[in-house]
Backbone as CSV, one residue per row, in Angstrom:
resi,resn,N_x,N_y,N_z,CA_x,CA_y,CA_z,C_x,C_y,C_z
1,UNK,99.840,104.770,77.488,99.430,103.386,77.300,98.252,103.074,78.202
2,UNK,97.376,102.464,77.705,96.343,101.980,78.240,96.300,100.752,79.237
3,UNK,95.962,101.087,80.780,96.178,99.720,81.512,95.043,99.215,81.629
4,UNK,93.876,98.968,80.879,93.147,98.660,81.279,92.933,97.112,80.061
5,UNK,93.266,96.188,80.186,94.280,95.153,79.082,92.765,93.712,78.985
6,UNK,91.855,93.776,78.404,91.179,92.694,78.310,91.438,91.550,78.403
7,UNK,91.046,90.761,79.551,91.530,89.148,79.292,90.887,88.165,78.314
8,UNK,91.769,87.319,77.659,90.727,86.663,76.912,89.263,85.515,77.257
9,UNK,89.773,85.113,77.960,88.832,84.079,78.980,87.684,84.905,79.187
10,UNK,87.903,85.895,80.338,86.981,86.768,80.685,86.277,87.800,80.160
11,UNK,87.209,88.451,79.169,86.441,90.209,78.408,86.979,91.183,79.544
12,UNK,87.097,91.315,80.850,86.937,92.195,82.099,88.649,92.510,82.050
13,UNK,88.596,93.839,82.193,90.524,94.211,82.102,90.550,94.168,83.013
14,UNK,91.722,93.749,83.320,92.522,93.515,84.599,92.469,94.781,85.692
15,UNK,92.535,95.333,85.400,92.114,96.789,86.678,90.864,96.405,87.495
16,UNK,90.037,95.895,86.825,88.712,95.579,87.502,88.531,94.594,88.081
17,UNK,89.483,93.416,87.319,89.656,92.124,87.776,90.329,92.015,89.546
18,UNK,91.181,93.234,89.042,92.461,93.308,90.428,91.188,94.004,91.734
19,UNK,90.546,94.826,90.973,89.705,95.751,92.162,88.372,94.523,92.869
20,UNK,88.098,93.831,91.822,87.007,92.366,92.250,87.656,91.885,93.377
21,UNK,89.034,91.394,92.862,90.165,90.442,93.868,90.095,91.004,95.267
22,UNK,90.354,92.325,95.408,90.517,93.535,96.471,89.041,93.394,97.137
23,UNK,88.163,93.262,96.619,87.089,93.378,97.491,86.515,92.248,98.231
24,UNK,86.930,91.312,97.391,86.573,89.617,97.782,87.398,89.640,98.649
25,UNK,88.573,89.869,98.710,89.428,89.433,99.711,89.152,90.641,101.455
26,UNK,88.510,91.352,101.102,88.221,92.284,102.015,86.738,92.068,102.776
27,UNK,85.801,91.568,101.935,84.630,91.263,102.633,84.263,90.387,103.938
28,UNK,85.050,89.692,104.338,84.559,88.846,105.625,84.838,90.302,106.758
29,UNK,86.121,91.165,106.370,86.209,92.455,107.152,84.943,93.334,107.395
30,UNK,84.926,93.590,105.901,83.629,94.507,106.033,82.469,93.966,106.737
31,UNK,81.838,92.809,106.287,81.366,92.350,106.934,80.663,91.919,108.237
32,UNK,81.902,91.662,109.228,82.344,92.022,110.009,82.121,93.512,111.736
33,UNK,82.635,93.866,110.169,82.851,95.685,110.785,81.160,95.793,110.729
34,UNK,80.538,95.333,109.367,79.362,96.113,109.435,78.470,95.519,110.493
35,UNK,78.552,94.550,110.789,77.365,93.682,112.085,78.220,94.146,113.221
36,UNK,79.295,94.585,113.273,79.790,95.350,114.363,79.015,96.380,115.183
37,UNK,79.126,97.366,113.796,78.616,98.800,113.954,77.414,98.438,114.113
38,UNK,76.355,97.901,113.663,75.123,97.372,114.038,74.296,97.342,115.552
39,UNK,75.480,96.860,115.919,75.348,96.085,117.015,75.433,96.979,117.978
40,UNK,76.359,98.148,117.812,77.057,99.241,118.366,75.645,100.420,118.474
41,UNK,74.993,100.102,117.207,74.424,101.277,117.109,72.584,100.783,117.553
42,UNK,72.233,99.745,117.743,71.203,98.964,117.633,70.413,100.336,118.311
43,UNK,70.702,101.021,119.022,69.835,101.914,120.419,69.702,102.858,119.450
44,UNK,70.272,103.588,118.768,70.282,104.664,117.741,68.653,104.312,116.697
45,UNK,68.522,102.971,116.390,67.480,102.695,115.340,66.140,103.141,115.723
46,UNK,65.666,103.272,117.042,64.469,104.310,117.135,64.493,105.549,118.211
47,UNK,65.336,106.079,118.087,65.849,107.098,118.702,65.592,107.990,117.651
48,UNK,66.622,107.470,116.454,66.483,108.286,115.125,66.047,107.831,113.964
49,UNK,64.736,107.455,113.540,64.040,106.966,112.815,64.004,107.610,111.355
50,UNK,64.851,108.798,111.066,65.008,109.340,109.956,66.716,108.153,109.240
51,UNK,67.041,107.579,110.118,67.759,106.243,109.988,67.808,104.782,109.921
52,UNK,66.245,104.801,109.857,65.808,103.996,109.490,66.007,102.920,108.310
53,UNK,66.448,103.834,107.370,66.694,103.292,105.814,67.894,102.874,105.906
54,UNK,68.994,103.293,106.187,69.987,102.925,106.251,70.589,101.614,106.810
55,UNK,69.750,101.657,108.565,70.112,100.615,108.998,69.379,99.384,108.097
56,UNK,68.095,99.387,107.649,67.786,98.485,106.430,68.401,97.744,105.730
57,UNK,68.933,98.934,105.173,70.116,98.718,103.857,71.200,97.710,104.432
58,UNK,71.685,98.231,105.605,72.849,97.306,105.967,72.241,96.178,106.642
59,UNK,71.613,95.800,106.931,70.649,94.401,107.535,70.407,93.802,106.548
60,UNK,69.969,94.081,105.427,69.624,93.421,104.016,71.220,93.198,103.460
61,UNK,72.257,93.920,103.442,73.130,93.272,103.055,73.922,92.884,104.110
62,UNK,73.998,92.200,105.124,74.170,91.482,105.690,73.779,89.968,105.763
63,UNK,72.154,90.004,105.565,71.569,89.246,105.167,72.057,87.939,103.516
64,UNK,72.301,88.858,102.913,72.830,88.346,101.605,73.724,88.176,101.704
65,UNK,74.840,88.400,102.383,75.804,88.281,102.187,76.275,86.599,103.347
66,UNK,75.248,86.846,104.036,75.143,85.180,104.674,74.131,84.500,104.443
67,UNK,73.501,84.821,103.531,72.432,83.561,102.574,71.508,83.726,103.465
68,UNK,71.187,84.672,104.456,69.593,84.731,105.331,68.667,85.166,104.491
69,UNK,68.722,85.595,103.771,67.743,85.923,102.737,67.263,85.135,101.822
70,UNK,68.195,84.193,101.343,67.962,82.854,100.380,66.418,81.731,100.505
């Protein structure tokens, strides 16, 4: 049997719906964790400049994810 069960309202089966729920409810963590590690690692960003991109990546979504970018 197939669990993947379309809602009508939405179109989105519930597996995905449940995994959305799971992540929303997890993000102020991640979040969190990630301006953590940031913060942790700030000395690392030109030390090792082949890491550059990365720390980017997570500054930009950090950014979005608290409307600094808006």
């Amino acid at each position: 049997m197939n669990d993947l069960i379309p809602l009508p309202s939405v179109g989105k089966p519930r597996k995905a719906e449940a995994l959305d729920a799971r992540l929303i409810a997890a993000a102020p963590d991640l979040l969190n964790a990630l301006d953590g590690l940031l913060d942790y690692l700030r000395d690392y960003d030109a030390d090792y400049p082949e890491a550059a991109p990365i720390f980017g990546k997570a500054r930009a979504a950090i950014a979005k994810a608290t409307g600094e970018n808006a």
